[in-house]
N, C-alpha and C positions, 0 to 999 in steps of 0.2 A: 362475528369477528371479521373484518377487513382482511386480506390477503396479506402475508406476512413474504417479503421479500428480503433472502440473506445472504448477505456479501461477506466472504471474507479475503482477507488481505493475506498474501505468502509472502514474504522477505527477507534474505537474510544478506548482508553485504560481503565483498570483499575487502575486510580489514586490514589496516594498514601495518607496515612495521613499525616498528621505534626507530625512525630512521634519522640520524645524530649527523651533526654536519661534515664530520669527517667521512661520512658515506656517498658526498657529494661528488660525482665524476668518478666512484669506485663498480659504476657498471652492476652494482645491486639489486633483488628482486625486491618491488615494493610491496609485497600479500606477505602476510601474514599466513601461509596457505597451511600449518599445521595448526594453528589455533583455531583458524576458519572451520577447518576439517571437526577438532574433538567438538566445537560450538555448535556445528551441525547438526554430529552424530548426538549429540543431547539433545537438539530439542526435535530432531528426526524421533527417537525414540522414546520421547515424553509427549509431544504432541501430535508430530504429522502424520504417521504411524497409528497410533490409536486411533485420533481426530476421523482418519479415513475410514479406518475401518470401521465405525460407529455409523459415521456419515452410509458407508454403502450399504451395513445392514440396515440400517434405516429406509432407504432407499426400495430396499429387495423385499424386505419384512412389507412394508406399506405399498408396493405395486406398482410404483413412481408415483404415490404422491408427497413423499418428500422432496423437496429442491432446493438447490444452492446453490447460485453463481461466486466464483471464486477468479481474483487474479495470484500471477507470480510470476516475478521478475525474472528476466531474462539471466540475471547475473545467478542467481538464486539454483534457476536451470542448469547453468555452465556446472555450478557444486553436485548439485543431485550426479547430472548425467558422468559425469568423473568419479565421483567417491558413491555415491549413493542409488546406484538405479534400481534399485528396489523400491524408492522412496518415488520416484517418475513413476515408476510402473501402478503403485497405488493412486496416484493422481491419474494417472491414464486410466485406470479403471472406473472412478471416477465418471471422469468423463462420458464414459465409450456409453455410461448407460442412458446418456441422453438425459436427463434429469440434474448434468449439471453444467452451467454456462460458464465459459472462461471470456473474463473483463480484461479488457485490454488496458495497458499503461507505457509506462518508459521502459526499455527494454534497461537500463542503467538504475532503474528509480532514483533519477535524477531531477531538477531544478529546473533543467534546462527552458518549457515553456514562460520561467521569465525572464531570462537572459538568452535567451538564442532561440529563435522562432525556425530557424534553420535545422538546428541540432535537435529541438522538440520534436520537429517529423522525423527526424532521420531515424531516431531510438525508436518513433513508435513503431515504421515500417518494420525495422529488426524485430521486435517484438512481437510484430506479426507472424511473421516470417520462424520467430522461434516457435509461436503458438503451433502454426501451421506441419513444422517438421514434427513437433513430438507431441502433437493431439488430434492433427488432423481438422483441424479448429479454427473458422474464421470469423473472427469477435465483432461484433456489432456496435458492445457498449463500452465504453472507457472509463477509467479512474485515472488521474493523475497523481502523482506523490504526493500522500498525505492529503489526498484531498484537496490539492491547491484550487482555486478555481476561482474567475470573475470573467464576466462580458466576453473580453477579446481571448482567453481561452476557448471560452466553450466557441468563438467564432472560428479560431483555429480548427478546434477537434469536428466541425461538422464540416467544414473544406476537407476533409481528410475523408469525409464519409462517413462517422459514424451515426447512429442514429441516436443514442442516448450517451449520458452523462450521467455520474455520481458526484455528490456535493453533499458538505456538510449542512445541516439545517439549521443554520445558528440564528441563533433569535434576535442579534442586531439586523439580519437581512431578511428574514422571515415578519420579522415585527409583527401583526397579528394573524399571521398567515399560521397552517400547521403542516408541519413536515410530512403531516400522513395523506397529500395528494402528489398525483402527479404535476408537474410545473415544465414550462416551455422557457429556455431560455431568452433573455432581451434579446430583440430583432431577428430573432433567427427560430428558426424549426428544431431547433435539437432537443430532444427531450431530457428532462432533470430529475431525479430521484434523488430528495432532500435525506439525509442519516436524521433516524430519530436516535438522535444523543443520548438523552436519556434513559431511554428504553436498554440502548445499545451498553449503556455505559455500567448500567447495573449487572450484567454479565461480564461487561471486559475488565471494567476496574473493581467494583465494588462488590461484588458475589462475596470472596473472603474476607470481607473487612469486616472482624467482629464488632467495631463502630459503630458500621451504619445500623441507625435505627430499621433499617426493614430486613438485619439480618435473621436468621436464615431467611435466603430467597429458596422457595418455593416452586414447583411445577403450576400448584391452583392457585397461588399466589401471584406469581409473572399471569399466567393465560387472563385473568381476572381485570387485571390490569388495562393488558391490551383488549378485552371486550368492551372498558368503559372509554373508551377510547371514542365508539361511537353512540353514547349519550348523549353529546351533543350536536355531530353532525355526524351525518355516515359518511366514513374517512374511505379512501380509494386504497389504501396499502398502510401497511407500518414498513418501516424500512431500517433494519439491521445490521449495519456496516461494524464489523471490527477485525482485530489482525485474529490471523487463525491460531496464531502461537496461541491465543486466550483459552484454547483447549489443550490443557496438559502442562504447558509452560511456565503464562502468565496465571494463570489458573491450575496448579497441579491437582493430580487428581484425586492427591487424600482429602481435597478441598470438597468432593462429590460433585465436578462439576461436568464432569461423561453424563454420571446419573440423575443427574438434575436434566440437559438438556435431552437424554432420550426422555425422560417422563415428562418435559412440557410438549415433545411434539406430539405424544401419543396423549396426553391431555389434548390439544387443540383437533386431536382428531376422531374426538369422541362424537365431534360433531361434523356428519359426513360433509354438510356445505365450507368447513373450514378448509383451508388449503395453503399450501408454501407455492409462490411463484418466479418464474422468472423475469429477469429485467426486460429481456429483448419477448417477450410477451404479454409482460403485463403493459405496453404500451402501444400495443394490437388493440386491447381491450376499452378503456378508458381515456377520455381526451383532458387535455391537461384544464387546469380548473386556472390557470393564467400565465404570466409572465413573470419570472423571479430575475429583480435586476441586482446583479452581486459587481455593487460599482468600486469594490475595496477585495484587492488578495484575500482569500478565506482558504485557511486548513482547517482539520480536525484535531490539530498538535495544542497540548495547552490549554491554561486558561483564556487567553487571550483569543484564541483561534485566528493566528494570524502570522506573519512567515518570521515572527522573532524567533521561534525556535532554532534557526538556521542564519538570520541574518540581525539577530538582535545587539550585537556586539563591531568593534573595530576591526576584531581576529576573523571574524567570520567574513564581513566584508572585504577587509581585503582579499584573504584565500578566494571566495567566490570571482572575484573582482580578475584576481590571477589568472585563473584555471580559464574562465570565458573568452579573456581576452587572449590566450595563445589559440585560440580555435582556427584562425586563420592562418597561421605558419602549421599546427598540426596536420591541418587537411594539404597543404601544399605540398608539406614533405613527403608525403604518398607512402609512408610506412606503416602497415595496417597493424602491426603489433604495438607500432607506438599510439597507434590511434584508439588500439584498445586501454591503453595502461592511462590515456587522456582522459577516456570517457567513464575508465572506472574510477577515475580520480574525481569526477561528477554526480558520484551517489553522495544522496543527501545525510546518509549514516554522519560522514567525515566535518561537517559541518555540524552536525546535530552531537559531537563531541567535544565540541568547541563553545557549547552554550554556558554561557553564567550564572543563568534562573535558576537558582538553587534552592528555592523556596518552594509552594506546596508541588512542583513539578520535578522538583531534583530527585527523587528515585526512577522516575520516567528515564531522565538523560542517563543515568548510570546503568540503563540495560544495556549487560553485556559490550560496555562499554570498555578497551583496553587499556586506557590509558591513565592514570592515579590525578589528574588534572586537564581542563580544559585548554590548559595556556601548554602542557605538553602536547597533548593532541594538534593543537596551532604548529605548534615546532615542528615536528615530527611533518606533518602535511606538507608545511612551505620548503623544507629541507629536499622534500621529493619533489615540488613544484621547482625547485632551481635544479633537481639531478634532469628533471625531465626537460627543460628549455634547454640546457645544455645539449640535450642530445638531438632535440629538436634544430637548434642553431646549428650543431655540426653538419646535420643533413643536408639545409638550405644552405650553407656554405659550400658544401661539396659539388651541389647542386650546378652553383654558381660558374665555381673553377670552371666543372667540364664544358 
């Protein structure tokens, strides 16, 4: 069995109010900070909660040969450390046992790498910087939101330093290639760890679809799997990427999907030379088998795997269009609270509510989603996009006077 590498994804946004135009200039808070809160305390105690504690016995039960590299957003952070440090503190523990790697991203999980090359670094330094205070944690490999990624990213993110990258594996840019090697980004050095979709997908999405034809999934049934995986070439890694809510959440656990994943890891460790690795080591190991050119936007959102999920509509473009374009008077005004309520207004949640794909991805966009329509979620956003340049314009006005 090839070396099984797994990522998961932490996120949860600061959601917005219902914010109506007569709220425009009435000096309103725009979080939604009690819905956030009970949104949390759910799936804190449905998924992140358990999810860890499984994870650490796993960990402790096996001697550290379980492993998982995980990110989580800085905005995600700011909720835990306020309402929830119980929920950090199991993350931290986590961590502390060495056995599991924190992947860097936007501290905002934001867009911003394709509208502001400027603002992309800035969140990820923050993000660093959050890693750093509450894990002690200095990230080597990065994830962008949702997996965004092509060419002039991964050029960004290894200017920055990192040494690796995660990327969707999608078979329009793989084309005969397989996502179970290591790959090297075009013209540069930075290393790529392709998601096996597939693989990944039949635990995130389709475990409880009594549909699919290969339900029930299986402990000897998944491991089986990823063994035939090297029938026809001996593969360098299989690679695992999905959100962590898939334990407990997206996945609840009457679904048996705790006990399904403790019984495939101790299946795959029936056999001593099998092993879970990490990112920032499994490419100590193995050199990349080429060059992956990803000359077109690629996420892991969708069917399409591609940035419609967020900017596939007029509503969406504009909002995005808006929000980027004040970046230059919000940094001016030098008010860092408003710089905050800018940058949260750049998670991709707020756009990804605004989507119209209503077809086989429309329960997707309805997670936990606040708002009974797309075209409300638009209102409600742009309503707070003019309360905010208002306040922005007053500052740069006052500015002036003095």
């Amino acid at each position: 069995m090839p070396p099984i590498c797994l990522y998961l994804h932490t996120h949860q946004p600061q959601r917005l109010k219902k914010f109506s135009v007569f709220d425009i200039g009435e000096h309103r808070d725009y979080f939604d900070h009690e819905n956030n809160r009970q949104i949390l305390k759910k799936v804190a105690r449905k998924s992140y909660l358990p999810a860890n504690r499984m994870f650490l016995d796993l960990i402790r039960r096996s001697r550290g040969r379980f492993k998982l590299s995980l990110s989580i957003t800085g905005v995600l952070l700011e909720q835990l450390e306020a309402e929830f440090p119980e929920v950090l503190r199991s993350f931290r523990d986590l961590v502390d046992t060495g056995c599991c790697e924190l992947v860097s991203e936007t501290y905002y999980h934001s867009l911003a790498s394709v509208y502001s090359a400027e603002e992309f670094s800035r969140q990820i330094d923050l993000q660093n910087k959050a890693l750093k205070k509450h894990f002690d944690f200095l990230p080597k490999f990065f994830r962008n939101t949702e997996l965004v990624y092509n060419n002039s990213i991964a050029a960004m993110v290894e200017k920055m330093g990192f040494d690796g990258m995660l990327a969707e594996g999608w078979d329009e840019i793989l084309q005969w290639r397989s996502p179970n090697f290591l790959y090297q980004a075009k013209g540069g050095a930075l290393r790529l760890l392709a998601r096996n979709y597939k693989l990944s997908d039949d635990i995130g999405f389709r475990f409880s679809n009594r549909e699919w034809k290969e339900w029930p999934l299986t402990a000897e049934k998944y491991t089986e799997w990823i063994n035939l995986l090297n029938l026809d070439q001996e593969c360098q890694t299989v690679n695992l990427f999905m959100d962590y809510e898939t334990f407990g959440e997206h996945q609840w656990e009457e679904t048996g999907i705790f006990k399904f994943f403790e019984a495939f890891f101790w299946k795959t460790m029936e056999n001593p030379r099998n092993r879970f690795v990490l990112p920032s080591k499994l490419i100590t190991e193995i050199e990349p088998a080429g060059e992956l050119d990803f000359w077109r936007l690629v996420s892991w959102a969708d069917m399409e795997r591609d940035l419609s999920a967020w900017n596939g509509n007029k509503m969406q473009h504009a909002a995005l269009e808006k929000i980027y374009a004040l970046e230059k008077d919000v940094k001016e005004a030098g008010d860092e609270a408003l710089l905050d309520e800018w940058r949260k207004l750049q998670t991709s949640d707020h756009f990804y509510y605004m989507c119209t794909k209503w077809f086989s991805d429309g329960d997707v966009h309805k997670y936990f989603n606040p708002y009974e329509s797309p075209y409300e979620s638009f209102i409600a956003f742009m309503n707070i996009y003019n309360d905010l340049k208002i306040k922005v314009d007053d500052i740069l006005k006052t500015k002036v006077a003095a």
